[in-house]
C-alpha positions in Angstrom: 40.7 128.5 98.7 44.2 127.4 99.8 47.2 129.7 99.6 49.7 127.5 97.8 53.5 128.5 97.2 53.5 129.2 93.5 51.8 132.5 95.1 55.2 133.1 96.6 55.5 135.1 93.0 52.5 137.1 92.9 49.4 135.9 90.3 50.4 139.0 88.3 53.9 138.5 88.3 53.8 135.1 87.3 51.4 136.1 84.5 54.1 138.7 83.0 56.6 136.3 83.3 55.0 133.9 81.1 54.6 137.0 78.7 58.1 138.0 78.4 59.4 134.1 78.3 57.3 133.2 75.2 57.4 136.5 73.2 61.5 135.7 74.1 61.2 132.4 72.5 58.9 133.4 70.2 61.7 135.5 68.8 64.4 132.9 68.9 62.5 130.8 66.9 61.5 133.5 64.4 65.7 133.9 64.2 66.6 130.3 64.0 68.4 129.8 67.4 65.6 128.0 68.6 65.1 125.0 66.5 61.5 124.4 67.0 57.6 125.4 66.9 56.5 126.7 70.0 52.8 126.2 71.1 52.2 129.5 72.8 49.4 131.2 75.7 49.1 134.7 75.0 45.9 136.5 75.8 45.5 132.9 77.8 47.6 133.2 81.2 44.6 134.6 83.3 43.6 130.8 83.3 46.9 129.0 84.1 47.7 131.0 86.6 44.3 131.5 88.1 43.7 128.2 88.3 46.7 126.4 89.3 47.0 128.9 92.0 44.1 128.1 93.7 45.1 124.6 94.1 46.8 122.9 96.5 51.1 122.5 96.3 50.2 118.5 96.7 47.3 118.5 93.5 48.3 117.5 90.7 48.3 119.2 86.8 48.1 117.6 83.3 48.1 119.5 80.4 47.7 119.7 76.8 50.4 120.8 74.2 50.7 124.7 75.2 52.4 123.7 78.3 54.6 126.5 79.2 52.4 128.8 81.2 51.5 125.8 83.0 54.7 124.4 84.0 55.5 127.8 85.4 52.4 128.5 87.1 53.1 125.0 88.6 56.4 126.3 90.1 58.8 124.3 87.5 62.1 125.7 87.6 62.5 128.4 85.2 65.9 127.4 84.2 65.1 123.8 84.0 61.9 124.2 81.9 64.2 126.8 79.5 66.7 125.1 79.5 64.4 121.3 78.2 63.4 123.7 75.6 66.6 123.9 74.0 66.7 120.3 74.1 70.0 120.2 77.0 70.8 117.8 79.3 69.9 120.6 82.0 66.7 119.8 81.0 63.4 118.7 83.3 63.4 115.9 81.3 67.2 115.6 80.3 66.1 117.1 76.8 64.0 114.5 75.8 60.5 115.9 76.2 60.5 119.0 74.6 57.6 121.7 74.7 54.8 118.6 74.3 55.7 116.0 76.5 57.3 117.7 79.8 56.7 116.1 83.4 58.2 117.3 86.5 57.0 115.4 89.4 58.2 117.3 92.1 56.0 120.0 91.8 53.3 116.8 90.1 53.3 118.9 86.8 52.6 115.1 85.6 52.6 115.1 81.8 51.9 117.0 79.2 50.7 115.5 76.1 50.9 116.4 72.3 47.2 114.9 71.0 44.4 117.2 71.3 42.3 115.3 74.1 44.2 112.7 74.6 45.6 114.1 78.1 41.7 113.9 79.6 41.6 110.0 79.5 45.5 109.8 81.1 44.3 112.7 84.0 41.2 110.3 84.8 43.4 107.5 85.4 45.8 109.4 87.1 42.8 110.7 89.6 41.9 106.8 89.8 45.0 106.2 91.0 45.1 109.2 93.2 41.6 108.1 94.9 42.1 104.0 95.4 45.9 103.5 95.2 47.6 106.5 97.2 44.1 107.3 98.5 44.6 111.2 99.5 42.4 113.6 99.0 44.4 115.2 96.0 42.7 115.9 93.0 43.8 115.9 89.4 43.2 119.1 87.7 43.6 118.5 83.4 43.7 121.5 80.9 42.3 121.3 77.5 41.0 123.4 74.7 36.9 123.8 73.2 38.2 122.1 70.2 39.3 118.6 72.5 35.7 117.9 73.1 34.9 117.1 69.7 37.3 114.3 69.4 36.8 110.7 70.9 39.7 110.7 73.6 38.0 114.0 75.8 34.7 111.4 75.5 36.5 108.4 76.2 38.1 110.2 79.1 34.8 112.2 80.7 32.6 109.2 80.3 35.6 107.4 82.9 35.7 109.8 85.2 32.0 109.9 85.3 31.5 106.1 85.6 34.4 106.1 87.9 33.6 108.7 90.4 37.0 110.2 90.3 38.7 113.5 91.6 39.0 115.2 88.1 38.7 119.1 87.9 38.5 119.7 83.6 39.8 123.5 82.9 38.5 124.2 79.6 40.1 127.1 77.9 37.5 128.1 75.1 38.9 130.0 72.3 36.8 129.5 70.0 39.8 128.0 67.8 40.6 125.0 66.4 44.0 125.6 64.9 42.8 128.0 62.2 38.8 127.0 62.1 35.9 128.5 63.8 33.9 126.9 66.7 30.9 127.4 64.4 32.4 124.7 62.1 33.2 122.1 64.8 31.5 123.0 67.8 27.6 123.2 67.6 27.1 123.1 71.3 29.6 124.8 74.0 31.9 122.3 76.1 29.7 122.7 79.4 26.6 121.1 77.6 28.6 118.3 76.0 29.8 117.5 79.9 26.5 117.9 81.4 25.5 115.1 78.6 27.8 112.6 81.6 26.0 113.7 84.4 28.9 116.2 85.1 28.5 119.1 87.0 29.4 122.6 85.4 30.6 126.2 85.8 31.8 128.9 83.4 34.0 132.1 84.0 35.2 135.0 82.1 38.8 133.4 81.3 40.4 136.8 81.7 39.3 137.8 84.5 42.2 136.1 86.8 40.4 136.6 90.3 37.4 135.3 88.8 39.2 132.1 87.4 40.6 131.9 91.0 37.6 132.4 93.2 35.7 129.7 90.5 38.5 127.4 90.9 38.8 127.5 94.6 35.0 126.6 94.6 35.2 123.8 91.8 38.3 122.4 93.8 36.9 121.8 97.2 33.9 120.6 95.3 35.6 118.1 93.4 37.8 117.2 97.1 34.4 116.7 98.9 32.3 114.7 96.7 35.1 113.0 94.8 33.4 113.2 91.9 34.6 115.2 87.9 33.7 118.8 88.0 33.9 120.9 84.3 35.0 124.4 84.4 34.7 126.6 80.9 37.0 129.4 80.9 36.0 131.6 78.0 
């Protein structure tokens, strides 16, 4: 596992950042002064951080629509990503994005994207790219939630990358949630199972255990560097 300089803050640090940041916005947009509806991690950093911080500086991260914890644990300047938020020119993104669409390349957060699964397809042809056009041994790593595997884009996008042979890590953070419904009304096998069903290879972790996350990304990421090949790993 490669020491990377997001750990320049420590894991636990960064995790208590994210804390205090979204309960911060959380209020603003309880008062009003933040016009908007935040898509928040808590009880979820163990996962963000431990993975991304067993990547490499040069891998890169797509994410799904609860992007904050992400973009920090990527290193994305705090005052940027804040300031994108609040819709200024300051902004990442010059304000355009917002919460669900942010990219900063110089740290390769590359996107973020607003439909549940559709940021698994985009991450396999970003690792495409990665592999055949830049050919370095980078990988892609793509976060998404339990309840992404039950729509088309997480299949469309798996069955890719599996076709493909492509250096995809998936992070699935399982909840058990699907906005407000249960996994036992959407989900009548876990994500690992549906993966297997593509010939990808599998692990699962306790999600909030963050040097357990680490240790079983570190392993899934040389794994997926070696054989160039998807690798699926459940964080409950």
């Amino acid at each position: 596992m490669t020491t990377t300089a997001t750990q320049i803050r420590t894991t636990q640090e960064t995790m208590l950042l994210i804390r205090l940041l979204e309960d911060k916005l959380q209020q603003l947009c309880d008062s009003g002064e933040l016009r908007a509806d935040l898509h928040f991690n808590r009880g979820q950093e163990a996962i963000s951080v431990g993975v991304i911080s067993a990547l490499r500086e040069t891998d890169y991260v797509v994410c799904h629509h609860r992007t904050i914890a992400h973009a920090i644990a990527k290193g994305v300047p705090l005052d940027g990503l804040v300031a994108e938020l609040f819709g200024k020119a300051t902004g990442i993104c010059g304000g355009f994005s917002g919460e669900m669409h942010l990219s900063y390349m110089p740290k390769r957060f590359a996107f973020a994207w607003q439909l549940v699964g559709t940021c698994v397809p985009v991450a396999a042809g970003i690792a495409w790219a990665v592999k055949h056009h830049l050919k370095t041994d980078d990988i892609v790593t793509v976060f998404h939630g339990d309840a992404a595997t039950a729509n088309g884009q997480w299949h469309e996008g798996i069955n890719l990358a599996a076709v493909q042979g492509v250096p995809l890590l998936l992070v699935c953070e399982n909840n058990g949630l699907a906005g407000n419904v249960r996994a036992k009304d959407y989900m009548p096998v876990e994500p690992y199972l549906r993966a297997k069903g593509y010939g990808i290879v599998c692990g699962r972790v306790d999600g909030n255990d963050l040097q357990a996350v680490r240790e079983a990304t570190g392993f899934a990421a040389d794994r997926v560097r070696q054989y160039q090949q998807p690798y699926l790993l459940e964080c409950d």
